[in-house]
Residue frames relative to the residue before (quaternion, step in Angstrom):
aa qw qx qy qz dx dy dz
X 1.0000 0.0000 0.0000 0.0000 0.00 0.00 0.00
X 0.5601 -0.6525 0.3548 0.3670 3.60 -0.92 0.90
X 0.3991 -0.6191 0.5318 0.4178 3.37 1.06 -1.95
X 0.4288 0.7103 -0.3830 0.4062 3.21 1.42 0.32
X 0.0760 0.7887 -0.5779 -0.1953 3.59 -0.62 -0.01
X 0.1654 -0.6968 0.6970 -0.0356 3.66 -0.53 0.89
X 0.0527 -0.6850 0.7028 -0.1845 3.84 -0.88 1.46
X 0.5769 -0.6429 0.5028 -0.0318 2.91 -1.41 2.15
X 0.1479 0.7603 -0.6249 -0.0980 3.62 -0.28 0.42
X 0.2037 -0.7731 0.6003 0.0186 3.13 -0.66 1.48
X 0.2579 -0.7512 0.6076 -0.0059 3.63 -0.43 1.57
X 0.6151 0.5471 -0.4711 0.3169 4.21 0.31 0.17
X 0.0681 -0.8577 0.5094 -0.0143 3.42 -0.68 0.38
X 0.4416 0.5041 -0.5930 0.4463 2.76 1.72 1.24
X 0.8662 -0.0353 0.2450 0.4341 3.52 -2.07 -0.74
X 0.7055 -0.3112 0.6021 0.2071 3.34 -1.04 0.30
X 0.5077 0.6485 -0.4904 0.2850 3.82 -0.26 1.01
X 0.8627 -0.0999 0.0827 0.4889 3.40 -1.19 -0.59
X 0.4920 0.6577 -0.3230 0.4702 3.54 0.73 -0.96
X 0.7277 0.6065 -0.1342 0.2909 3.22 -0.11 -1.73
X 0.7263 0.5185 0.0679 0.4461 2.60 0.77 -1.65
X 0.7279 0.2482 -0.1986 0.6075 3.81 0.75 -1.02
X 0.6534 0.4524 -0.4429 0.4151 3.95 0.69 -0.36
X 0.6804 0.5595 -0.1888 0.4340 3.85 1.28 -0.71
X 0.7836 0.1502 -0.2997 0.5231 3.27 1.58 -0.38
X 0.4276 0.4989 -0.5426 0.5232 3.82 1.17 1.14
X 0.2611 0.7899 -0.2557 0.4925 3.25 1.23 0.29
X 0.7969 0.3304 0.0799 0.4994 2.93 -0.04 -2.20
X 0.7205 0.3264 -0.3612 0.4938 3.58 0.85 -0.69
X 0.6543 0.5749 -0.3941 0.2934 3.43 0.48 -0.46
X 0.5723 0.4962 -0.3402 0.5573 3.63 1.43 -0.81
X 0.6909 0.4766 -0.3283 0.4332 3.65 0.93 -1.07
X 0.5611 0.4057 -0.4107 0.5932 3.91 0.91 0.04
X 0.6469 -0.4856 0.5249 0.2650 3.72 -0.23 -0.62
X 0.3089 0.7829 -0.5268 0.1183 3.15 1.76 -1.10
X 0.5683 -0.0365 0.6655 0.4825 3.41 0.43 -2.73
X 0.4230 -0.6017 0.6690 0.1069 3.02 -0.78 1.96
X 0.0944 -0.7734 0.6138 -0.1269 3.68 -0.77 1.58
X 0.1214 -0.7843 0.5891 -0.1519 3.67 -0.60 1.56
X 0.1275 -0.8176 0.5598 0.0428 3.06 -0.77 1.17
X 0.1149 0.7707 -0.6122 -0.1342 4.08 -0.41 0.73
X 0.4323 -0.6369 0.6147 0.1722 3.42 -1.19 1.06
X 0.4436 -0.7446 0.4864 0.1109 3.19 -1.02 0.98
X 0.5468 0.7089 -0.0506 0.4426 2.56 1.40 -0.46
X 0.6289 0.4117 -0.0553 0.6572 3.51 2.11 -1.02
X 0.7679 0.4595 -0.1085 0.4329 3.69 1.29 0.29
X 0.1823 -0.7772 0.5638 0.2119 3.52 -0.36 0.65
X 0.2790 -0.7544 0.5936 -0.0261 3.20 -1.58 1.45
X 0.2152 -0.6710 0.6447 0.2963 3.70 -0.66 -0.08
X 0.5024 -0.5300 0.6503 0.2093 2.81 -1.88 0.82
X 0.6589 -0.5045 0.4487 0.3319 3.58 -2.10 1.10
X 0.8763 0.1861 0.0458 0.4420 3.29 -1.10 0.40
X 0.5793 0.5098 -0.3696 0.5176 4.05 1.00 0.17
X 0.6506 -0.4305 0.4675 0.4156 3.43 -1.50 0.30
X 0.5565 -0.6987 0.3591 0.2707 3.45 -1.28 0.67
X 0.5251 -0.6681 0.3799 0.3654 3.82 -0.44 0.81
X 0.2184 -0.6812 0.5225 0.4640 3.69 -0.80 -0.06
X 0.8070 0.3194 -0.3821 0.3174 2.83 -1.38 0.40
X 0.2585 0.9089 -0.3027 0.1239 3.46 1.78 0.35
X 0.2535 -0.8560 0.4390 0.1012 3.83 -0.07 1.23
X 0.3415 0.7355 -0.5651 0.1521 4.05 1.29 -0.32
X 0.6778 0.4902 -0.4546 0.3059 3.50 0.44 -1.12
X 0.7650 0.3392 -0.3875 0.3868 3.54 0.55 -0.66
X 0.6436 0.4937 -0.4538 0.3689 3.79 0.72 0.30
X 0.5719 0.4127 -0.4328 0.5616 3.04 1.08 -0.15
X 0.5553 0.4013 -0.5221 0.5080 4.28 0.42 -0.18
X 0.6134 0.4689 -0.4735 0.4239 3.67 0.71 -0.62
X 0.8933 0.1777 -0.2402 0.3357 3.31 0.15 -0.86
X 0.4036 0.5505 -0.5915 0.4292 3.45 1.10 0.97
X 0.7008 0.4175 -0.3763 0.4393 3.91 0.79 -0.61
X 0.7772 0.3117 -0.4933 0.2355 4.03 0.44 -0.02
X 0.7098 -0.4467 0.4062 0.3630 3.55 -1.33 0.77
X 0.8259 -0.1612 -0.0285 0.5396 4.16 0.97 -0.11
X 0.3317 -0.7005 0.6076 0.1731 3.73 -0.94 0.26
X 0.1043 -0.7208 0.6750 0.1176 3.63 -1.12 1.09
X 0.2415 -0.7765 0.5579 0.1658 3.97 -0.05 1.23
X 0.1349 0.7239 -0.6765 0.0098 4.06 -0.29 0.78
X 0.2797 0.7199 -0.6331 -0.0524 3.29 -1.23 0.96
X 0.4699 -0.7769 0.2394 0.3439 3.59 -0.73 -0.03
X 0.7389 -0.4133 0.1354 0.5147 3.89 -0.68 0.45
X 0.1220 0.7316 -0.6705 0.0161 4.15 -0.24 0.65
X 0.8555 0.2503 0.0065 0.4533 3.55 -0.87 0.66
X 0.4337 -0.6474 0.4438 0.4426 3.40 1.04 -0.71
X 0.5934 0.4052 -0.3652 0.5919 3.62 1.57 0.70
X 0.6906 -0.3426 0.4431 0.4576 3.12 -1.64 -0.28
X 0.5699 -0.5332 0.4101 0.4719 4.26 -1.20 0.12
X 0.6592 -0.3366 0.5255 0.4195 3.08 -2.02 0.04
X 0.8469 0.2151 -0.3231 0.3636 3.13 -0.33 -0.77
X 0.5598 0.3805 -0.5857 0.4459 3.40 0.09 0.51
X 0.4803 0.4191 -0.4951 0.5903 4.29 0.77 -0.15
X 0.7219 0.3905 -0.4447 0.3587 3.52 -0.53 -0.80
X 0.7646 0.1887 -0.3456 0.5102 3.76 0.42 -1.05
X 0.5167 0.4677 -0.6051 0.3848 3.96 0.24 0.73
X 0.7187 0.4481 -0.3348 0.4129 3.89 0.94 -0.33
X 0.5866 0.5207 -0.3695 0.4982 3.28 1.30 0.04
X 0.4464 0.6062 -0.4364 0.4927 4.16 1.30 -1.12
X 0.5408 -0.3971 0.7221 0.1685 3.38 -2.07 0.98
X 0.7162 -0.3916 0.5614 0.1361 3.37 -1.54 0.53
X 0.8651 0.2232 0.0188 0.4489 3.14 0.13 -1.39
X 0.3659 0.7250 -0.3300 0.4813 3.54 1.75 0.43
X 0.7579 0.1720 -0.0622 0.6263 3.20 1.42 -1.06
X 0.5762 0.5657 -0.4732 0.3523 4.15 0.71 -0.64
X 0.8647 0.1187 -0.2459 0.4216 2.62 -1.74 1.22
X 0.3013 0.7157 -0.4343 0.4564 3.97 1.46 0.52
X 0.1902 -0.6722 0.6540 0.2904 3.74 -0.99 0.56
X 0.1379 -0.8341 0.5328 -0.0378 3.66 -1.39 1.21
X 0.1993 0.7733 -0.5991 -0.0584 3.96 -0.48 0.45
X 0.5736 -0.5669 0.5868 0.0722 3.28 -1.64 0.65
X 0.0244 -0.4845 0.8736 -0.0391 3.42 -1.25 1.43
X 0.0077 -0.5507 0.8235 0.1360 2.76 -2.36 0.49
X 0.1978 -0.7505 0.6251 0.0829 3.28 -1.42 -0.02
X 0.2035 0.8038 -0.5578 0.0361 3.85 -0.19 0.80
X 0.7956 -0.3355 0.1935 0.4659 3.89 -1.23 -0.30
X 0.7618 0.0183 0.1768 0.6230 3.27 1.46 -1.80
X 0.7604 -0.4370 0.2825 0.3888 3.18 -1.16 0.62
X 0.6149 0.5487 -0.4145 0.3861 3.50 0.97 -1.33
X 0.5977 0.4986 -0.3603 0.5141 4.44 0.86 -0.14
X 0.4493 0.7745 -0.4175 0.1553 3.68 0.62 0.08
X 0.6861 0.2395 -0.2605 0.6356 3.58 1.02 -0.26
X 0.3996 0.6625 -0.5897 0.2316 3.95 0.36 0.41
X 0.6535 0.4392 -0.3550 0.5041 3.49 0.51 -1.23
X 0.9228 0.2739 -0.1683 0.2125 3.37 0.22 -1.30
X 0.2029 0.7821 -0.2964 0.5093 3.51 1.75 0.63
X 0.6986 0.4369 -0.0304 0.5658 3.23 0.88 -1.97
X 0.7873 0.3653 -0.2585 0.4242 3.19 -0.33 -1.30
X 0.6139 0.4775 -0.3959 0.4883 4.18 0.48 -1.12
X 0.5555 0.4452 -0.4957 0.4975 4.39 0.64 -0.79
X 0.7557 0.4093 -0.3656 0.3574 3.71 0.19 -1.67
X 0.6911 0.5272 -0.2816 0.4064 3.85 0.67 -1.11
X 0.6242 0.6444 -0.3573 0.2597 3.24 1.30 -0.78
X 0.4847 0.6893 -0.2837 0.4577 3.47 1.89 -1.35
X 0.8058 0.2802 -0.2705 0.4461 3.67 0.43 -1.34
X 0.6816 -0.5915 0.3787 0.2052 3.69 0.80 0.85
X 0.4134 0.6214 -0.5372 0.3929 3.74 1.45 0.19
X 0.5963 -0.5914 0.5094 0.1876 3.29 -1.66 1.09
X 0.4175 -0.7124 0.5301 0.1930 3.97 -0.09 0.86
X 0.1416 -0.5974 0.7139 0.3369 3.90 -1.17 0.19
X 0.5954 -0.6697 0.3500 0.2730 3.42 -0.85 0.68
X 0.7423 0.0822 -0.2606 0.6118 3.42 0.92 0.10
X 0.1953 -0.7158 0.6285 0.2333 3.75 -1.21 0.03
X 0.3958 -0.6126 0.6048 0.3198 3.41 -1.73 0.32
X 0.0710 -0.5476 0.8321 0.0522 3.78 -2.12 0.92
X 0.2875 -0.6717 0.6619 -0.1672 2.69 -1.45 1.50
X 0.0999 -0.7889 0.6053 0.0365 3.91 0.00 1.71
X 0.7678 -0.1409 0.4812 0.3989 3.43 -1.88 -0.58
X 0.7550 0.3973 -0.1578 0.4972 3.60 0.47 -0.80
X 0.6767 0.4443 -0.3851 0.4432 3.70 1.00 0.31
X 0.6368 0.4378 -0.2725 0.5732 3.40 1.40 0.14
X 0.1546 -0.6938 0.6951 -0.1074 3.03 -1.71 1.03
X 0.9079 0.1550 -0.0741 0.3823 3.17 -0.19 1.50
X 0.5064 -0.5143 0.3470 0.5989 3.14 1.78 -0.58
X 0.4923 0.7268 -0.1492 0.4551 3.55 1.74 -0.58
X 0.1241 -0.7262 0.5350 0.4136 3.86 -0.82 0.05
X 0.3761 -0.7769 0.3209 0.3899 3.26 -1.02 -0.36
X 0.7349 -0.2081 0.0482 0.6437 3.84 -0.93 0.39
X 0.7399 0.5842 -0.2042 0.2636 3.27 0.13 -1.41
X 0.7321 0.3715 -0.1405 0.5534 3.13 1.28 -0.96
X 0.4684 0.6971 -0.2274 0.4930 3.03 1.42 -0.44
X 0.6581 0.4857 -0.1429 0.5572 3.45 0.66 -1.72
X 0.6815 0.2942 -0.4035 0.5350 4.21 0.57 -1.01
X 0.7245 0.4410 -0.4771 0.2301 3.23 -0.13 -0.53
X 0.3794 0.7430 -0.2522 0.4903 3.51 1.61 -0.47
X 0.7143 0.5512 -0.0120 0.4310 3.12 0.64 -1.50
X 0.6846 0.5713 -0.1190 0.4368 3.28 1.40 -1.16
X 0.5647 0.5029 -0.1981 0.6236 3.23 1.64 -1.84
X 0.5811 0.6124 -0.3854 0.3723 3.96 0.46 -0.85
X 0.9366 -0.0165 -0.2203 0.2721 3.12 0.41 -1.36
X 0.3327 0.6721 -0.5662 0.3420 3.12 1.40 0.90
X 0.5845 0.5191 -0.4212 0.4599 3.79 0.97 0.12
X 0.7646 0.2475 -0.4368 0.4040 3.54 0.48 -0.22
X 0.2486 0.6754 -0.5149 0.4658 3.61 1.82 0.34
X 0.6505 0.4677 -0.2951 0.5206 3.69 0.67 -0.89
X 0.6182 0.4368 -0.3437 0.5557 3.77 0.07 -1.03
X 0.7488 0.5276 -0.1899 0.3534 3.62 -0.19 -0.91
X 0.5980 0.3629 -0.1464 0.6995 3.48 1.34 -0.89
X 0.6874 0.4170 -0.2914 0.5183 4.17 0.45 -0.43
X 0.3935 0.6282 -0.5548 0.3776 3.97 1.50 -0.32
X 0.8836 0.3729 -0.0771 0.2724 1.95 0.26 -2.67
X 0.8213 -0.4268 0.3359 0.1746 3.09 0.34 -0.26
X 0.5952 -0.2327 0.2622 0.7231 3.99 -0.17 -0.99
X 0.1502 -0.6493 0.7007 0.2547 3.69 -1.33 0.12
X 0.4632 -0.5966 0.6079 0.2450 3.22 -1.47 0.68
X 0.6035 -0.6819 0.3862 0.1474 3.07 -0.79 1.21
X 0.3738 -0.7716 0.3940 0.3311 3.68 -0.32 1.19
X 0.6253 0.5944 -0.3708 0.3438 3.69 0.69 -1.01
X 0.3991 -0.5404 0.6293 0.3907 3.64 -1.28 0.66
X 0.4637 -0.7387 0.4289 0.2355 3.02 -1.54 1.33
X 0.2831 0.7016 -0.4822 0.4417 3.92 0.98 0.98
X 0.6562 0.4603 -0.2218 0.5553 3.75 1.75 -0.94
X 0.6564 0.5685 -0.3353 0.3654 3.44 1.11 -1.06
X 0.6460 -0.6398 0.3824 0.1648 3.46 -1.36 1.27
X 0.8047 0.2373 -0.1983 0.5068 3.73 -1.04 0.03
């Protein structure tokens, strides 16, 4: 195993389904290659507080944000709501410190009915990710109705999403060479 940790944010907050399924078992191969010890938390399995609201009981942010302050990168998969990415993946980005995610290597799955939804999630999400300064993989993978067979993805989809977890690991090597990264945000954005 490398020693990477690379952690699945799974933005859907419907049933159990296709989603689920292809982020949980690209997952599984990646830890099972070595790729990166790959974690998936479902947003869906967690209570969040809302920005700026009384606090929820039973309210779990601190540990997603300790989660996502301890892995080495974050793959953000959520699926087309609205023609963006979900609320609850915005809500628990407006609650996350700055520095939870800056200077973090990050790629995008999306997942929508048809092709015609392909740049929504990721349009949105690269502006919102861009502020907290996480390093982009340069391309991301959308996954339609037509990449599945069976409830299942297929090779193909399979293989990008593969592909995706890959090179956000050497996004990780590459950022651990060099060293400190200089923080992407103009420092007019930068907290404190």
């Amino acid at each position: 195993m490398t020693g990477k940790r690379i952690l699945v944010l799974l933005g859907s907050v419907t049933p159990p389904g296709r989603m689920h399924r292809t982020v949980n078992e690209a997952a599984q191969r990646a830890t099972d290659a070595g790729i990166a010890a790959v974690e998936v938390l479902d947003l869906a399995t967690v209570r969040t507080g809302f920005a700026g609201a009384a606090p929820v009981e039973g309210d779990e942010t601190a540990g997603v944000v300790e989660r996502l302050r301890g892995a080495d990168a974050v793959l953000f998969a959520s699926p087309v709501y609205r023609g963006s990415f979900t609320g609850v993946l915005k809500n628990l980005l407006d609650v996350v410190p700055v520095e939870a995610l800056e200077g973090k290597p990050a790629g995008i799955m999306a997942m929508g009915n048809t092709r015609d939804h392909a740049l929504g999630v990721e349009r949105h999400l690269r502006d919102v990710l861009a502020w907290f300064g996480v390093i982009h993989a340069p391309t991301a993978v959308f996954l339609s109705a037509a990449d599945f067979e069976a409830g299942a993805p297929k090779a193909e989809a399979a293989a990008d999403l593969d592909a995706l977890i890959a090179t956000i690991a050497l996004l990780v090597d590459a950022t651990n060479a060099a060293g400190r990264v200089l923080p992407l945000r103009p420092p007019s954005t930068r907290e404190g």
